[in-house]
Structures are given as C-alpha cells and as structure tokens.
C-alpha positions as semicolon CSV with decimal commas, in nm:
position;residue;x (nm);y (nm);z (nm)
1;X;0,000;0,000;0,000
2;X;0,122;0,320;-0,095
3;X;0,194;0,569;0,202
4;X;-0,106;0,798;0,100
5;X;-0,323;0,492;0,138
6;X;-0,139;0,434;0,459
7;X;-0,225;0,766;0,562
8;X;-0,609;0,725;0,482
9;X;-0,630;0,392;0,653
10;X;-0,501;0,509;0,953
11;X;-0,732;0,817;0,944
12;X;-1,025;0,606;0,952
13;X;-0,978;0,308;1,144
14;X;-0,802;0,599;1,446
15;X;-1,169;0,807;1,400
16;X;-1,407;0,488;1,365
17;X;-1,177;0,379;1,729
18;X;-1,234;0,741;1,880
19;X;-1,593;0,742;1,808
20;X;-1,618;0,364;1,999
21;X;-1,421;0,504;2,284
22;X;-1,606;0,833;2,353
23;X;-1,930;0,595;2,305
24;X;-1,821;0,383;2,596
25;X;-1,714;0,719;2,772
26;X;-2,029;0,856;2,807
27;X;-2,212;0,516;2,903
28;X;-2,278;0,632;3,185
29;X;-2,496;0,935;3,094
30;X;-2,778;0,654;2,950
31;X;-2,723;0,397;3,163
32;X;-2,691;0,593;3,463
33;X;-3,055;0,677;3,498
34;X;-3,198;0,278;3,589
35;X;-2,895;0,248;3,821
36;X;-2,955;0,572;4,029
37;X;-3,311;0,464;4,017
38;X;-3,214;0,089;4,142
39;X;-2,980;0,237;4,411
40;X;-3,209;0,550;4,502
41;X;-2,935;0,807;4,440
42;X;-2,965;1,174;4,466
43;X;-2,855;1,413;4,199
44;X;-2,534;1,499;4,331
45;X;-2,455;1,099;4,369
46;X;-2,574;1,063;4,010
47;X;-2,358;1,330;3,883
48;X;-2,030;1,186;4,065
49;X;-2,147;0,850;3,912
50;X;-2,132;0,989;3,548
51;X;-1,857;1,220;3,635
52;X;-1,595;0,897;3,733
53;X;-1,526;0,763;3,389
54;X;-1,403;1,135;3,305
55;X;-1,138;1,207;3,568
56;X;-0,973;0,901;3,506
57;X;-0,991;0,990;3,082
58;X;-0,880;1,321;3,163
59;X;-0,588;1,228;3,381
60;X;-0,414;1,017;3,189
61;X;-0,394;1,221;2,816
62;X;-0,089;1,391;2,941
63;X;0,105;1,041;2,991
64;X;-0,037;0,943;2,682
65;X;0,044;1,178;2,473
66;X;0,421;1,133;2,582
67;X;0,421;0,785;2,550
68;X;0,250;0,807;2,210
69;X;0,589;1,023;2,112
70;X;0,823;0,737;2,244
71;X;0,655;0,438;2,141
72;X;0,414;0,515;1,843
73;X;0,037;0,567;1,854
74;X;-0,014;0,198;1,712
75;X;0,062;0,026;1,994
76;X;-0,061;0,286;2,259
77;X;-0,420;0,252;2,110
78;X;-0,442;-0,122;2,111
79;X;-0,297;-0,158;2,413
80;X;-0,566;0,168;2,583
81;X;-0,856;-0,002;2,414
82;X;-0,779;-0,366;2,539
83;X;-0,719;-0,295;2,868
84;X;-1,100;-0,146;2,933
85;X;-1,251;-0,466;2,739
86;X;-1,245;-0,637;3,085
87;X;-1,342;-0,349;3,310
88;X;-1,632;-0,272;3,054
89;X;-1,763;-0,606;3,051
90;X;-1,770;-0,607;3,418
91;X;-1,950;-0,298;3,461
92;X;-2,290;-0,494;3,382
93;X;-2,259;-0,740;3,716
94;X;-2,168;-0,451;3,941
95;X;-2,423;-0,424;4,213
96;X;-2,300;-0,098;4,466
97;X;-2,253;0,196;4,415
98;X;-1,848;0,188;4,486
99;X;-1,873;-0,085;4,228
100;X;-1,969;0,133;3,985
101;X;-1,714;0,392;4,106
102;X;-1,405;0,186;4,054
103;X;-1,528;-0,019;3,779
104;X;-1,588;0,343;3,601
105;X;-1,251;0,472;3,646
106;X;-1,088;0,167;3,444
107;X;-1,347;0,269;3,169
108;X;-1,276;0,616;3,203
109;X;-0,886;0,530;3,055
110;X;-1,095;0,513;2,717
111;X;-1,183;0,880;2,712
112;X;-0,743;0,953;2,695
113;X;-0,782;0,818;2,369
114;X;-0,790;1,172;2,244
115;X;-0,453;1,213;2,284
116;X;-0,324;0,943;2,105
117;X;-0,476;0,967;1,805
118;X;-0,417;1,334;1,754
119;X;-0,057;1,350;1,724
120;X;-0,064;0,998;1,586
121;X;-0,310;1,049;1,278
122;X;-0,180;1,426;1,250
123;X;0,196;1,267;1,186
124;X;0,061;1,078;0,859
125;X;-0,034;1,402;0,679
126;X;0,223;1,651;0,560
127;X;0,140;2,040;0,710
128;X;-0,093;2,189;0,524
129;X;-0,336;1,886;0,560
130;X;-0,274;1,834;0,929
131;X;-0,529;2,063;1,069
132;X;-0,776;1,884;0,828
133;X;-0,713;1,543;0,931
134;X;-0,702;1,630;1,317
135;X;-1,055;1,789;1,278
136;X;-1,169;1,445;1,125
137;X;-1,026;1,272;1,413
138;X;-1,174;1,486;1,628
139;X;-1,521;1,474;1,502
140;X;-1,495;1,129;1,684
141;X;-1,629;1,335;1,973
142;X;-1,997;1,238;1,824
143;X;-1,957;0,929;2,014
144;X;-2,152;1,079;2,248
145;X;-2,441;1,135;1,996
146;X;-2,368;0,740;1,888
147;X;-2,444;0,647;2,302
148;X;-2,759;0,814;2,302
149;X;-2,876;0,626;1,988
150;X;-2,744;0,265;2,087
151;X;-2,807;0,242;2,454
152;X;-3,152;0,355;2,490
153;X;-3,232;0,086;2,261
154;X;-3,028;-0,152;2,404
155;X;-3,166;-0,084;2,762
156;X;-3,525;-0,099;2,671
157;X;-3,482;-0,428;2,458
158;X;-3,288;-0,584;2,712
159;X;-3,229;-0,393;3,028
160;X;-2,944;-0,179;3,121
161;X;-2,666;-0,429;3,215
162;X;-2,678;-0,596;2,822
163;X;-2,553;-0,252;2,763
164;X;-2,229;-0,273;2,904
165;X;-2,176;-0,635;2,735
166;X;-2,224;-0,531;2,434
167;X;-2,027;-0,226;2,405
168;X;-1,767;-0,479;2,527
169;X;-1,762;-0,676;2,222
170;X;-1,760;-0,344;2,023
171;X;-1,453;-0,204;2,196
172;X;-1,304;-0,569;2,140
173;X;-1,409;-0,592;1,783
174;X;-1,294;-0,235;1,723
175;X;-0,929;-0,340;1,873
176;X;-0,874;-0,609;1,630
177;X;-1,002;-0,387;1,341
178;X;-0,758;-0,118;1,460
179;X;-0,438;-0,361;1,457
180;X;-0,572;-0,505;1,135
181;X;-0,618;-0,139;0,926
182;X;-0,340;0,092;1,099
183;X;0,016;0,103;0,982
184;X;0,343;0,232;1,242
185;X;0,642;0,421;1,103
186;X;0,979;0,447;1,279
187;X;1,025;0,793;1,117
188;X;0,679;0,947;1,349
189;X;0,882;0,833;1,682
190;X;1,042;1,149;1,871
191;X;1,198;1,058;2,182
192;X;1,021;1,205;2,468
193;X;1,252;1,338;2,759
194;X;0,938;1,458;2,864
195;X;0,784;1,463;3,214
196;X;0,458;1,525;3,375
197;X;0,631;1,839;3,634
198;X;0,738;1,965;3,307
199;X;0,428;1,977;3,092
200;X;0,286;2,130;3,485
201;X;0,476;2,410;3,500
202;X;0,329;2,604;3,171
203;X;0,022;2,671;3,398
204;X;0,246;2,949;3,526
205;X;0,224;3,104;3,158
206;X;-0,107;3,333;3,195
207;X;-0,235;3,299;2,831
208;X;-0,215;2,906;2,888
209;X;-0,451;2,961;3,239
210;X;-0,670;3,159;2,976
211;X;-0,672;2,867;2,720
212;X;-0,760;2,616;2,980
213;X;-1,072;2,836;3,089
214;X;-1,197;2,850;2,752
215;X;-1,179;2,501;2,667
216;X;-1,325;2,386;3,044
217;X;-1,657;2,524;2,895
218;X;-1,657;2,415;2,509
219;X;-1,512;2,064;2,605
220;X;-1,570;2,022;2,946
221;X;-1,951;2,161;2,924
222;X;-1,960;1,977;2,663
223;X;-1,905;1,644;2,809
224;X;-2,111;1,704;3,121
225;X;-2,376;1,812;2,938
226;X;-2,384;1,502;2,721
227;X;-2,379;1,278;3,047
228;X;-2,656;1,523;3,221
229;X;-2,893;1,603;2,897
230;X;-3,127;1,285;2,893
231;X;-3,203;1,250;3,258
232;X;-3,326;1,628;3,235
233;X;-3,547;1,563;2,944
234;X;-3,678;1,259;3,168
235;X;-3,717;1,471;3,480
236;X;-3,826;1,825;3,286
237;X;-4,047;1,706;3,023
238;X;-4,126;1,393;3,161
239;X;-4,016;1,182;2,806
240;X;-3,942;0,824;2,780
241;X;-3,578;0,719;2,798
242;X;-3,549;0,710;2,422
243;X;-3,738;1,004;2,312
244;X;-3,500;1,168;2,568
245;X;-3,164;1,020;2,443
246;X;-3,295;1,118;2,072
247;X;-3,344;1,471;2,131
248;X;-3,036;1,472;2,379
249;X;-2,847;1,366;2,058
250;X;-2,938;1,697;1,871
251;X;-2,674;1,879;2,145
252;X;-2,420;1,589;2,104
253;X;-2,388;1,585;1,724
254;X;-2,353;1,890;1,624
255;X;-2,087;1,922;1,925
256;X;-1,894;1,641;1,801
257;X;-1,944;1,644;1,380
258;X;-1,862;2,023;1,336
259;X;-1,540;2,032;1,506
260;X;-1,340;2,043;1,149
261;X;-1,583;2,343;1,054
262;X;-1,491;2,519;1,352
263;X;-1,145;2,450;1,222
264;X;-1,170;2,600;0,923
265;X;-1,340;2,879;1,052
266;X;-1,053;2,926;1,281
267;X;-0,839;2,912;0,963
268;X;-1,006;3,151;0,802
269;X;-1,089;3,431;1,003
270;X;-0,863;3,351;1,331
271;X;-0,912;3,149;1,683
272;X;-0,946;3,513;1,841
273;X;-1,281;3,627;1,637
274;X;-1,460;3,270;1,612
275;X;-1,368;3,233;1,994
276;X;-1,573;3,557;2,095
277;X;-1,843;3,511;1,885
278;X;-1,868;3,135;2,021
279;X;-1,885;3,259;2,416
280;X;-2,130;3,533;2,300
281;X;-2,335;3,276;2,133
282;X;-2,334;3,033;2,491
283;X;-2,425;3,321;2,682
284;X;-2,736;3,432;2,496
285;X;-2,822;3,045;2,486
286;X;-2,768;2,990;2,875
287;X;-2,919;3,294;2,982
288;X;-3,243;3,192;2,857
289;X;-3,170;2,785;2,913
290;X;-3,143;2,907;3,307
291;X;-3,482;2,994;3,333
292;X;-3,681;2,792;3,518
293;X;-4,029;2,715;3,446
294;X;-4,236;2,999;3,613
295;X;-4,588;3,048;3,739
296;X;-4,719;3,387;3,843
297;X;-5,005;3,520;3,949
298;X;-5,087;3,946;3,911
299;X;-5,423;4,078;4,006
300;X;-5,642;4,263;3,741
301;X;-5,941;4,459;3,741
302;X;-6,092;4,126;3,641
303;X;-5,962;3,974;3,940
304;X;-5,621;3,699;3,928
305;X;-5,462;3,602;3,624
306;X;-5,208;3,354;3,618
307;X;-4,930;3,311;3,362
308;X;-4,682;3,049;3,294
309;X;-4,343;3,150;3,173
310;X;-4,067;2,804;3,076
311;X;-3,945;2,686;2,795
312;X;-4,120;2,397;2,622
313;X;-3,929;2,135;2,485
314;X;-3,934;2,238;2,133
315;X;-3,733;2,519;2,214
316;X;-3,544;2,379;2,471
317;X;-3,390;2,157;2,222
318;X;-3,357;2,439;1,964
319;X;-3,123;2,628;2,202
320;X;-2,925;2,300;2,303
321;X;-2,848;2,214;1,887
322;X;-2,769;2,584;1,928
323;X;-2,509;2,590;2,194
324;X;-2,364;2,240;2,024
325;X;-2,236;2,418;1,737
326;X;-2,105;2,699;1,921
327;X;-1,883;2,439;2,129
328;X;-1,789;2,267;1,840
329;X;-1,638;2,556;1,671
330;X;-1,506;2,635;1,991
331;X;-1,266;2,350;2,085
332;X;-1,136;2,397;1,702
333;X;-1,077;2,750;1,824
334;X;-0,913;2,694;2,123
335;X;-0,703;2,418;1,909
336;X;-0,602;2,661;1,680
337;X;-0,494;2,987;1,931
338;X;-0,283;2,709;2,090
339;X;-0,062;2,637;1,759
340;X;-0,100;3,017;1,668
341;X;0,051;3,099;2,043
342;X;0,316;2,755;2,073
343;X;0,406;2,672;1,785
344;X;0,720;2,475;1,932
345;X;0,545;2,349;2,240
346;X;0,188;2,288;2,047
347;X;0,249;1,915;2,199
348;X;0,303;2,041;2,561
349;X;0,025;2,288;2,594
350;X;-0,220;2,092;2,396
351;X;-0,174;1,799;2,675
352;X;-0,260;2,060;2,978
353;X;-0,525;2,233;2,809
354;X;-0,706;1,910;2,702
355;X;-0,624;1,782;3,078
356;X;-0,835;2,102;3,159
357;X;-1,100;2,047;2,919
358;X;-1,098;1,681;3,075
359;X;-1,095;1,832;3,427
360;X;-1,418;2,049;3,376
361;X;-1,610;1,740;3,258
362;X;-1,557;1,579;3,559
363;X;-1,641;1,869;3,814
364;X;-1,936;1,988;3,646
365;X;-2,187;1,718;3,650
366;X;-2,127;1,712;4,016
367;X;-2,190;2,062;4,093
368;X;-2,492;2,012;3,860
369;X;-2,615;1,718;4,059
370;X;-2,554;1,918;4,403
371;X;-2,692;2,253;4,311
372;X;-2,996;2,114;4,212
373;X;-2,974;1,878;4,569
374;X;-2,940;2,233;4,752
375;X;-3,177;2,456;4,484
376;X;-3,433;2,199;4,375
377;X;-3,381;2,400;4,012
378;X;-3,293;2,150;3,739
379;X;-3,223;2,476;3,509
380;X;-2,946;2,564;3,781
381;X;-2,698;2,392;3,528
382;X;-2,759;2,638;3,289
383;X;-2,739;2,939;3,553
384;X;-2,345;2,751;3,657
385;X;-2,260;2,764;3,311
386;X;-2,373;3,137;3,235
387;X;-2,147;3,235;3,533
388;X;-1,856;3,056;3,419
389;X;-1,928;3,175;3,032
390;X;-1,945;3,536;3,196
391;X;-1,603;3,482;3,309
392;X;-1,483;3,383;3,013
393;X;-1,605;3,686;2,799
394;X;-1,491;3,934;3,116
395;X;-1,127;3,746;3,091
396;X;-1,130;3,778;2,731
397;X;-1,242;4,142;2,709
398;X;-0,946;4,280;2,961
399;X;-0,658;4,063;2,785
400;X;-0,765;4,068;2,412
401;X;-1,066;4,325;2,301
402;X;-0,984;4,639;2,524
403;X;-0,730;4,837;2,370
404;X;-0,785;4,659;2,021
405;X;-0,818;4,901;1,736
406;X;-1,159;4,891;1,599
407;X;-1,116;5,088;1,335
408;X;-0,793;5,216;1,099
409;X;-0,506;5,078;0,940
410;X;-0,503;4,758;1,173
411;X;-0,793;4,661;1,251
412;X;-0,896;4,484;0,972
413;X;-0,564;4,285;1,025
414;X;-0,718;4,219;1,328
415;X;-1,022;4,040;1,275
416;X;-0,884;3,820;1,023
417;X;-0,570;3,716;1,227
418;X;-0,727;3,717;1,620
C-alpha cells in the first residue's frame, strides 16, 4: 500500500476507534438513569457516578500523549482499548454503588484516547493537511451522539446491564479492526525526555490559564452536558428514555461532527474572532436555558390572572443544537490559538489544556447534581454555566478586546488574524 493509502487507513480506522471510545465514555450518561433509580441516588450521587469515567480519561492524556511520542500511537491505542474490554464487561454485574465507582474509572482510561490519536493520525499528513485530518479525528467526539442512539435501545430491549456487554464486544471488535487497518512508522517516533512536572509548570504562563478556561466550557460543558442532557429531558419534560436520548443527541452531534468546521473557521478568520463570537453565542443560549419554568399570578381589574413562563421542549432543544455548534467551533478555536501561540510546544500545551477540558467534565456534572440537591432547580446547570461563560467573555475582554483598534489601518488585520 502506498503511504497515502497508509495515511487514509489510519485516518479512519483511528476516528471509527475514537468514536467507539467516547461511546463507551459517556455510558454512563444513558445507563446511569436505571442504576440511580435501582440504588435511590440523589442528583449529586448521580452526577459523581457519570462524572468517574471522566477524571480518570482526563488524567491520563498527558502520559499518553508522551508515550505516544516514544513508542508510536499503534501500539498505545491497542494496548488503551484492550485494557477497558475487561473493566467494561464487568460494569454490567456490578451491584453498589463503589462498584460502579471503581469499575468506572478503568473505563474512564478510554476517554485519553484523544490524545493518542491526535498526534498519531496528525503525523501521517504533511502540514498543510494536518489541521484537516485532526478535525476528522476529532469529530470522533460524536460518540456521544452514537451512546444516546445505541443504549436507549439496548436498555429498553434488554435492560441496562446488556448494555455494558455489548459495548464490550464493540470495543473488542474495534481493537482487532484497529491492529488489522493501521500502519506504524519508525520515522513518526520522537523521543520524549518529557515529564509530567514539566508539561505542569506552563500553567504558570497566563495565556495558557486563559486557554484552559476556555476550553473547560466548550469541552468540558460539553461532556457534562452530554452525560446530564437525557435525565433532564426525563425529569423536565417527563419523556421516555429514548425520546429523551434522541433529542439529547441533537446537542451531542452537532458538538462532536462540526469540530473540522470550527477549524476551518478558525483558519479563516482567526481562533481570536470565532472564539468571541462562540462565548457570545453560549451566553445568549444559557441565559435563557437558566430559566426555570415559572408560574405567576398578578391581580387585574378582572380579578387573578395567572401566567406560565418556561421553555417547552421544542425550544429547549432548539437552544441546546444551538449551543452544540457553538462548542464545536469552539474546541477547534481553542485548538487553533494554541498552535498560533506555541508553535514549538503545540504538543506540551495541547496535553494541559485538554487535561483542563478533561478536568471540567468531571467537576461539572457534580456541581450540577448538588446545586440542584441544595436549589431543587434543574435549570441551575444552565445558571453555573452562564457564570462561568461570563467569566470567560470578562477574561477575554481585559486581555484581548480592550485596547484593540476597531477601526484604521489595523484593525482589519485584526479580525482576520485574532
């Protein structure tokens, strides 16, 4: 096979992988719902529950990413699937709730998968095609979307734990179609000197702490919202578990599929200007997302008249498919200031933002689950996300839009290049 064929074949089979692996990432945010109901668990125990598999996926990109350097992302694939084959299998005869905790941080290791491919498929393509092929990869993210279509129907055909079972034989299928279809070349290995402390210590850098802030909310809301979207449609609207996972999917998709647009938007006009108009976008969206449904009464010359103010679920789901595209556009953006910003260190930075990213998937669903323990609000997600959206664009504004020049010789220069 010739080494653009290669290249193709190892495109695929890396984003067909991805996609299984953020599928059996977000397990939890289906299957969740029949075990907190079997183990009577309140919202902030549900959202720790989802929230597991992502520390652990989160946690370990940075390692894998470095290993992926020294020993070729080939091996470091196989190897990452393989090992949560057992762990995923097992998840369907767990019967406590620490079962599920443990058992879900072995599954988690599939979420780090991210960080394999990436520099793995992006090594196949010469320069000017990398960004391309990386936002193909990436799109892999719709895994999430995939969950919500498989499990529900699993789940109701055969109850939740055949779930888990079969997404086993997936993963394991998927791990001998990966070794069959991908290709390793000694040329791609760097070695890595490399260590953790050292990838730590460009936190101190303040444009990096920015970075990481941005991408907490387009990846990290991103993922928490994926894992906390269909048991609000059950709870809000009161849908089945599959009309719930459906609609859920119209967030997840778009979040996922439209990551190489966002990419080439970020080409085009720079990360700076398809960043702002991306938080602007979220903010609008969770503003009105964060109201909760509202009954008032005022008194007329007619006597009372009450008045219902909520969204229903048309619109609901409207602004969700919304706020999916303006995330997906977002981690591109993100992506892109990062190579724009480190050119030399795009490896390093990438591997602490992502861990970020990674990081705010994880914490989120469990301050959803306890603010709506201590509010009784499910739309309190929403009102958490506004506030950390609103620090974004207040972050943004004081390092890169004050002092810009909006009009004159550079300001178009501006716009184009962030």
């Amino acid at each position: 096979m010739t080494r653009k064929g290669q290249a193709l074949s190892v495109l695929i089979v890396s984003t067909l992988a991805f996609t299984v692996c953020f599928m059996v990432w977000m397990m939890f945010g289906v299957i969740g719902i029949p075990i907190k109901k079997a183990l009577n668990l309140n919202s902030t125990e549900f959202g720790l529950l989802t929230a597991t598999p992502v520390l652990t996926g989160s946690l370990i990109r940075v390692p894998l990413g470095i290993w992926t350097d020294k020993y070729g992302g080939r091996i470091v694939m196989t190897i990452l699937m393989a090992i949560t084959v057992p762990a995923i299998w097992m998840m369907g005869y767990a019967t406590a709730y620490w079962h599920f905790l443990v058992i879900g941080l072995f599954v988690g290791l599939a979420g780090g998968s991210f960080s394999v491919g990436t520099p793995y498929v992006a090594r196949w393509f010469p320069k000017d095609n990398q960004g391309f092929a990386m936002g193909v990869y990436g799109a892999g993210n719709s895994g999430a979307a995939v969950n919500k279509f498989v499990a529900p129907a699993l789940l109701v055909a055969f109850g939740w734990t055949m779930v888990p079972q079969i997404y086993a034989a997936i993963m394991l299928g998927t791990v001998v179609l990966f070794w069959m279809f991908s290709y390793s070349n000694p040329a791609h290995l760097a070695p890595s000197n490399t260590r953790f402390s050292d990838q730590l210590k460009m936190l101190r850098e303040p444009k990096v702490l920015k970075y990481c802030q941005y991408y907490s909310i387009v990846f990290g809301g991103y993922v928490a919202m994926s894992l906390w979207m269909v048991q609000y449609y059950v709870g809000e609207f009161g849908l089945d578990i599959r009309a719930a996972a459906l609609l859920a999917a119209c967030f997840s998709l778009p979040g996922g599929v439209l990551r190489a647009v966002g990419g080439w938007f970020s080409d085009k006009y720079g990360a700076h200007s398809v960043t702002w108009w991306v938080l602007w976008v979220s903010w609008i969206c969770l503003f009105l997302l964060s109201y909760p449904q509202t009954d008032f009464t005022i008194t007329t010359i007619n006597g009372p008249k009450t008045f219902h103010i909520g969204l229903n679920v048309y619109l609901f789901t409207a602004l969700m498919f919304l706020l999916g595209i303006a995330w997906a556009f977002g981690k591109a953006s993100v992506f892109k200031y990062i190579s724009d910003d480190y050119p030399t260190n795009i490896g390093t930075v990438s591997g602490i933002v992502g861990l970020a990213g990674g990081l705010g998937g994880f914490v989120l669903p469990i301050m959803f689950g306890a603010l709506m323990d201590l509010t009784g609000i499910r739309s309190s997600a929403f009102m958490l996300m506004y506030g950390v959206v609103w620090v974004s664009l207040i972050w943004m504004y004081w390092t890169e839009v004050r002092g810009t020049e909006l009009m004159g010789p550079h300001a178009k220069k501006f716009a184009l290049h962030g």
